[in-house]
VOGU-3710 file (C-alpha; in Angstrom, 3 decimals, decimal comma):
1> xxxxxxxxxx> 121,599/151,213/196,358  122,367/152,382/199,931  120,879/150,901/203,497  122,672/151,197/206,790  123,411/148,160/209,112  124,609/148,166/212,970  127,885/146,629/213,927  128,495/143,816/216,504  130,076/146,994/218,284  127,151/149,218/218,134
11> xxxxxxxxxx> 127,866/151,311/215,900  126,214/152,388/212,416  126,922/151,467/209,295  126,491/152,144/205,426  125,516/149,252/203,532  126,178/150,447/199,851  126,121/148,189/196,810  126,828/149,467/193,161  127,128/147,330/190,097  126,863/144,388/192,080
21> xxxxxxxxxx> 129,707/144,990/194,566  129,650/146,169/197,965  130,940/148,506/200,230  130,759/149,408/203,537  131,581/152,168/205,489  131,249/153,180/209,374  128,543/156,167/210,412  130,966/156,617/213,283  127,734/157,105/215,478  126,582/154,750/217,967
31> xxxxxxxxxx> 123,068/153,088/217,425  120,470/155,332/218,871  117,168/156,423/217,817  118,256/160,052/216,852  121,553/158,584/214,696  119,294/156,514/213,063  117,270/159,688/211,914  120,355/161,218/210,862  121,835/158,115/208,903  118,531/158,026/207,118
41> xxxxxxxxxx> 118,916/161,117/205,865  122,055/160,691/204,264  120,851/157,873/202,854  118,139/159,513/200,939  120,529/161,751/199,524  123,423/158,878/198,338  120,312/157,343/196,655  118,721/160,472/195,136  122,245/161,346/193,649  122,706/157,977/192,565
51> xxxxxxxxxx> 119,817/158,372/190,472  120,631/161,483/189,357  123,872/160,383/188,462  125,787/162,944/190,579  127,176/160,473/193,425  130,530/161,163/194,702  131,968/157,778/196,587  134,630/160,762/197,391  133,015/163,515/198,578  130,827/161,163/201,045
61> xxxxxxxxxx> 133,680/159,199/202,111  136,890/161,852/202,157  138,847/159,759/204,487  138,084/155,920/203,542  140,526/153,135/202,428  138,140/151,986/200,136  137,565/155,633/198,273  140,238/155,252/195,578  138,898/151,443/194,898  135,819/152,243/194,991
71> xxxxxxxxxx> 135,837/155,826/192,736  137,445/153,113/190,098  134,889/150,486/189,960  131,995/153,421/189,916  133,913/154,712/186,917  134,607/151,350/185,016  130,997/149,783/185,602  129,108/152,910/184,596  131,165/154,292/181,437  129,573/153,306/178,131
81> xxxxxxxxxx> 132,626/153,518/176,826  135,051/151,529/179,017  138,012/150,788/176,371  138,042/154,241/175,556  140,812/156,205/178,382  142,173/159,369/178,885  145,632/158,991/177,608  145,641/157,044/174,583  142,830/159,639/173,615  145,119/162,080/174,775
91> xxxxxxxxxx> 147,324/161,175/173,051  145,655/160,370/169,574  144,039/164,187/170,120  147,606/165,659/170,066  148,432/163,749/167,157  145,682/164,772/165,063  145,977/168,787/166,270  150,238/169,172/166,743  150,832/169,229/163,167  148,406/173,237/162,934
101> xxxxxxxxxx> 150,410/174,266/166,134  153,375/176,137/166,206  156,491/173,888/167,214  156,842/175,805/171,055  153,174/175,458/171,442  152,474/172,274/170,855  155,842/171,577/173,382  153,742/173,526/176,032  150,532/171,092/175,197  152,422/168,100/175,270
111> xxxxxxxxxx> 154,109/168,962/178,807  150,759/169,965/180,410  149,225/166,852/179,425  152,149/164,623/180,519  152,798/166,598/183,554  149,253/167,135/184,878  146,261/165,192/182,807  147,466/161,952/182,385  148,970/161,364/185,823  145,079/162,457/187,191
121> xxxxxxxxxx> 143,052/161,184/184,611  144,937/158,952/182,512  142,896/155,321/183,335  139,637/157,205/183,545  137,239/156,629/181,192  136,378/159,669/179,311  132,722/159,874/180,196  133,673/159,365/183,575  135,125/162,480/183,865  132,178/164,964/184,998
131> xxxxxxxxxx> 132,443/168,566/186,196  132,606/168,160/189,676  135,848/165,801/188,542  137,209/168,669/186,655  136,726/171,074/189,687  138,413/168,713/191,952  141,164/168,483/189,839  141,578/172,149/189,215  141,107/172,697/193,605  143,671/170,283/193,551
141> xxxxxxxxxx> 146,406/172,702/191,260  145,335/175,569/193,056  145,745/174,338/196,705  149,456/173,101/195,566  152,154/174,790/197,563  155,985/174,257/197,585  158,066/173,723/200,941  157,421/177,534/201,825  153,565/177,362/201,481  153,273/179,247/198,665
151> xxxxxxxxxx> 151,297/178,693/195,640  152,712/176,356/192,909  151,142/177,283/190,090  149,370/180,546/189,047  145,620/181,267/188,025  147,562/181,896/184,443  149,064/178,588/184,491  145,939/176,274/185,537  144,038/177,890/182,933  146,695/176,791/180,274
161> xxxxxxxxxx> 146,466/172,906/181,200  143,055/173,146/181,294  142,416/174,101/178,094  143,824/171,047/176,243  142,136/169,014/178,701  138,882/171,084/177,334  139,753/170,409/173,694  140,462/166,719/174,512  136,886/166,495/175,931  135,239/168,423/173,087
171> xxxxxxxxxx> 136,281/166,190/171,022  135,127/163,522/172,146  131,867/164,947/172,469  131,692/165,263/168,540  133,112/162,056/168,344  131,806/159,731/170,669  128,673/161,423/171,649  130,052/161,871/175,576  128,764/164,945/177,134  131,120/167,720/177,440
181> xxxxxxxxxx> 131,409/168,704/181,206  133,455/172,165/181,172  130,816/174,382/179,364  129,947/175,971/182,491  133,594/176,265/184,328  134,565/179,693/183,594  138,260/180,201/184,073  140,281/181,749/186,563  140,576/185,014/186,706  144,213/185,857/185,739
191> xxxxxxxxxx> 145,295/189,459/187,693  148,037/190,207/186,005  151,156/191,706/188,038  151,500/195,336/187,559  154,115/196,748/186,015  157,694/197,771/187,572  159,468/199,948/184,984  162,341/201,715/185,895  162,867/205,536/185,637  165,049/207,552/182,719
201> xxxxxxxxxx> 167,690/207,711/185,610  167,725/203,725/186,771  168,083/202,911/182,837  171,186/205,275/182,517  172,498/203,753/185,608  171,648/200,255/184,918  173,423/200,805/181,182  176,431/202,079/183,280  176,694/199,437/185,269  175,905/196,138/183,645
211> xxxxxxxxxx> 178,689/194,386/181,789  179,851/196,468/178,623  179,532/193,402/176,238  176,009/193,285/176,567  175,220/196,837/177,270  173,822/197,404/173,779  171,563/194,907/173,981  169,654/196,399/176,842  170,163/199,499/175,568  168,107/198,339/172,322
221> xxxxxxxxxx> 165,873/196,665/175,082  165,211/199,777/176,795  164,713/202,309/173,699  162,419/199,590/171,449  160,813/197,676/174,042  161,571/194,402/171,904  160,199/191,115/173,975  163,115/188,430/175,161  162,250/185,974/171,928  162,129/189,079/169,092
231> xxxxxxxxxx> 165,851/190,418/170,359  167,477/186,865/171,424  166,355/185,774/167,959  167,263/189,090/165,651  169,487/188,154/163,256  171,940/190,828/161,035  170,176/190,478/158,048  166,710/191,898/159,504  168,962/195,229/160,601  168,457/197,883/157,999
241> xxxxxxxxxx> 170,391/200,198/159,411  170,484/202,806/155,649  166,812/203,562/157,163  167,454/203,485/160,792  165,150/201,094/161,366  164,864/196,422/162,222  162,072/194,333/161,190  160,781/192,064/163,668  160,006/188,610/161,879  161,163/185,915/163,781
251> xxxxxxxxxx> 161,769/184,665/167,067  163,817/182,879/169,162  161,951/180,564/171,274  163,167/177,455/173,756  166,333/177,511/171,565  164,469/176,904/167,956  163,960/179,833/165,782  160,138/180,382/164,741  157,993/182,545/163,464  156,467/185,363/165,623
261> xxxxxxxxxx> 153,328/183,953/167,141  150,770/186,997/166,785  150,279/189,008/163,187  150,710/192,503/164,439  154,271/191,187/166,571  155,129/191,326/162,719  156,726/195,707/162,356  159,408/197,596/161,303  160,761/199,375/164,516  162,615/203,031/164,156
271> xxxxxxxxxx> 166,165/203,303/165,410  167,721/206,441/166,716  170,900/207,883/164,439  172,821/207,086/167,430  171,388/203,675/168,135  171,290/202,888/164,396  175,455/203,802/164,432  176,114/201,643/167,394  174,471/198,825/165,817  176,430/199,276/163,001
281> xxxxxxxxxx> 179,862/199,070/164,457  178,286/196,030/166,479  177,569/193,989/163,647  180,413/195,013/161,178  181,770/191,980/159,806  178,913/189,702/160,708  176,957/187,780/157,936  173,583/188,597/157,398  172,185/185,213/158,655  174,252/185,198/162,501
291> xxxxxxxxxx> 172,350/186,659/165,459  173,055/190,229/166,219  173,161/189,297/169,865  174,948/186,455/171,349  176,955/184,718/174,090  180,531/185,512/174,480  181,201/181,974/173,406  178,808/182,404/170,276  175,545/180,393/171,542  172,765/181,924/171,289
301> xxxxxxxxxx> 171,122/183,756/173,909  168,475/182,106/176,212  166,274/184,165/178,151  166,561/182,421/181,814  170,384/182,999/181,115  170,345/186,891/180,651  168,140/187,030/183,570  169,829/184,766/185,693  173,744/185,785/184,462  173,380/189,375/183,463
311> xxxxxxxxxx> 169,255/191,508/184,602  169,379/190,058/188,348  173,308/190,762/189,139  173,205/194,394/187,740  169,590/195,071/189,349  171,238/193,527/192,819  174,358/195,905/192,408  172,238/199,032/191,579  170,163/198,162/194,979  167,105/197,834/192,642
321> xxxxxxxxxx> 163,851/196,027/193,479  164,027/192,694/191,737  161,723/192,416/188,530  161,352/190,350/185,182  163,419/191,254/182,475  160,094/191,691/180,368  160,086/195,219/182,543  162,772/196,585/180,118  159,581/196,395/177,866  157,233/198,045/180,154
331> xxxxxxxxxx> 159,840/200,764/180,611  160,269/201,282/177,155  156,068/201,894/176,884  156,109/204,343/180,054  159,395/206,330/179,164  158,003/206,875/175,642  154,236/208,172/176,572  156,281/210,330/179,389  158,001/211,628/176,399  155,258/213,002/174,778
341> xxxxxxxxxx> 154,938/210,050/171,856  151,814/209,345/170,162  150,376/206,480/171,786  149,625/204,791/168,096  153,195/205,293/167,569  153,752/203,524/170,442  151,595/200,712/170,031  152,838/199,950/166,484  156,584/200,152/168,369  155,338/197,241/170,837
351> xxxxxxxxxx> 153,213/195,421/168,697  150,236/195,924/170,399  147,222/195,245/168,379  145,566/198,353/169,939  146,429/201,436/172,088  143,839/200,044/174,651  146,546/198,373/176,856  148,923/201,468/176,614  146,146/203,212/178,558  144,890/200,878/180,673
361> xxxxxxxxxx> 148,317/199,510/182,094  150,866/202,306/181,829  149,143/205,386/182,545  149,249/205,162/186,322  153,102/204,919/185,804  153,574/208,358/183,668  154,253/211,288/186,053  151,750/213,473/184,245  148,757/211,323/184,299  148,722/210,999/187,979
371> xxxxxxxxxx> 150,773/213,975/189,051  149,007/217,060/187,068  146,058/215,341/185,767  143,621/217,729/184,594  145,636/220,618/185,803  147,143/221,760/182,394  143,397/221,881/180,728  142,596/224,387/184,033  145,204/226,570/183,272  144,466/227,309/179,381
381> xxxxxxxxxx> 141,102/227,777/180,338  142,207/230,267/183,047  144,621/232,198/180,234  147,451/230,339/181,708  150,791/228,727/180,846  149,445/225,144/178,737  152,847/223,577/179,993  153,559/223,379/175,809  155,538/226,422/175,221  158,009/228,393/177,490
391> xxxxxxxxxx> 155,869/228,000/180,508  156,206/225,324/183,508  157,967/222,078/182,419  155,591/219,104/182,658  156,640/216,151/184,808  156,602/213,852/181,202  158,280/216,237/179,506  161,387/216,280/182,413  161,501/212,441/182,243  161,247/212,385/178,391
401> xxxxxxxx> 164,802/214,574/178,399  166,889/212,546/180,440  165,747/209,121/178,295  166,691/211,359/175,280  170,030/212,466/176,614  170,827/208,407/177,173  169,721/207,754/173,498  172,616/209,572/172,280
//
């Protein structure tokens, strides 16, 4: 329990004793009537939350010599299970669960829990580790900056090595009868970036410019909206080129090729005649089990080295905003709906397990939706041109011509 004490100097001091051992720890007020009043205060509240089980040595003590010491000893004498710690549970959890992963998620488990869990909580016991622990911990990722003050790691990111650290702990509640302590931590909310697709003319003149060995392959990019892993990984033999069309069935993911991680990633994409005929001179002569896309030297192609060697050089020549090369994707979903496609069509082209995302992200970004929204309904209800036949040319219908003109 807690008492205070006053120092041969005069000043006031917290007596505290837990589990037998002591600790003490200056007021920093001199001893006077009114500190006294305050100090007794604070004491009440260290021994109410000692009860209660909710006493932070930490959060008391922010700046002591004796926090880290004394967080341990708080943690070791009241666990009621003191042999069992974070990482050899850790690590017995990722046994048990790698095997149902897929190989490049389980990599992404493993590295959050070597890289962040077990360096924080590793000695801890597991009941030790409360929610105001885990929200200490996660302050701690968020408030992580590099040398030019901004943020390490994004809202997307702590939410990711979180949740194995959730699954570790749920586990042990079923097993060990620990309370689990992140049922009420909701997670971050993730704003994702919006997208930066480029126009019909930027694609023409990015096609033109980047280098002519790999101009197909952004050309397929830009007219299927394939994602980096589904075109780095597409291999001859999934090109049936009779029907104008690929199939989309594996990917090609930190250098291993896997299967696609989502059910409806899993579709037969259309090819234009004239896409469909460059392909075919590309992969004359190729066997059906070699990639259709690779490095000059024949490795296969890793996505950090398109966007370092080939996306950021052509986009810096062209004078072009700097993006991600997943925008080729984006660009394919705006420059399509501009065209007039049916959105279904288009969702079944991405992979999207809905339309809902075609309207809620890329609608903004087609010229007609912002530019002559509503307008074309006015006019047919006024007797006017609809913008359909040989009246006024709709902004979506003028981008959809140039992108056309490219794909042949």
């Amino acid at each position: 329990m807690a008492s205070f004490c006053v120092r041969p100097n005069g000043i006031l001091q917290y007596d505290l004793c837990f589990y037998g051992r002591r600790f003490r720890e200056s007021a920093g007020l001199p001893d006077t009537p009114e500190n006294r009043r305050k100090v007794r205060k604070n004491l009440r509240r260290i021994n109410a939350e000692w009860e209660m089980g909710t006493f932070d040595y930490a959060a008391w003590f922010p700046r002591s010599r004796k926090r880290e010491a004394a967080q341990r000893w708080l943690r070791e004498r009241g666990s009621r299970v003191p042999g069992r710690r974070f990482a050899a549970y850790a690590d017995e959890w990722y046994g048990l669960h790698a095997g149902g992963w897929k190989a490049s998620y389980a990599r992404q488990v493993r590295s959050a829990i070597d890289r962040y869990l077990i360096p924080h909580f590793g000695d801890w016991p597991l009941d030790a580790i409360n929610e105001r622990a885990v929200r200490a911990f996660r302050q701690a990722l968020i408030d992580a900056v590099d040398q030019e003050g901004q943020r390490r790691l994004s809202n997307a990111r702590i939410n990711f090595i979180l949740t194995p650290l959730s699954g570790i702990l749920r586990f042990a509640e079923r097993e060990l009868g620990i309370t689990h302590p992140m049922t009420e931590l909701q997670p971050l909310r993730d704003d994702p970036h919006d997208p930066m697709p480029l126009t019909a003319e930027e694609v023409n003149a990015f096609l033109a410019t980047v280098d002519p060995r790999y101009r197909l392959y952004f050309k397929l990019r830009f007219y299927t909206g394939l994602r980096s892993c589904e075109v780095n990984g597409l291999k001859v033999g999934y090109l049936d080129l009779e029907r104008r069309q690929l199939r989309v069935r594996e990917a090609l993911v930190d250098g291993r090729q896997t299967t696609l991680k989502h059910r409806k990633a899993r579709r037969d994409v259309p090819l234009s005649p004239g896409l469909a005929g460059e392909l075919r001179a590309h992969v004359a002569g190729k066997v059906s089990d070699a990639y259709v896309f690779c490095r000059a030297d024949g490795r296969p192609l890793a996505a950090s080295w398109v966007a370092e060697t080939l996306w950021a050089p052509t986009l810096d020549a062209l004078g072009l905003e700097r993006r991600r090369v997943y925008q080729t994707r984006h660009t394919a979903a705006v420059l399509h709906l501009a065209a007039g496609e049916n959105p279904l069509f288009v969702s079944r082209l991405l992979g999207h397990s809905s339309t809902k995302m075609l309207f809620e992200r890329y609608a903004p970004f087609v010229a007609n939706a912002l530019a002559d929204d509503g307008s074309r309904f006015e006019r047919m209800m006024n007797g006017g041109p609809d913008g359909s036949g040989s009246g006024e040319q709709t902004a979506g219908v003028g981008n959809s011509m140039v992108f056309e003109t490219a794909a042949q």
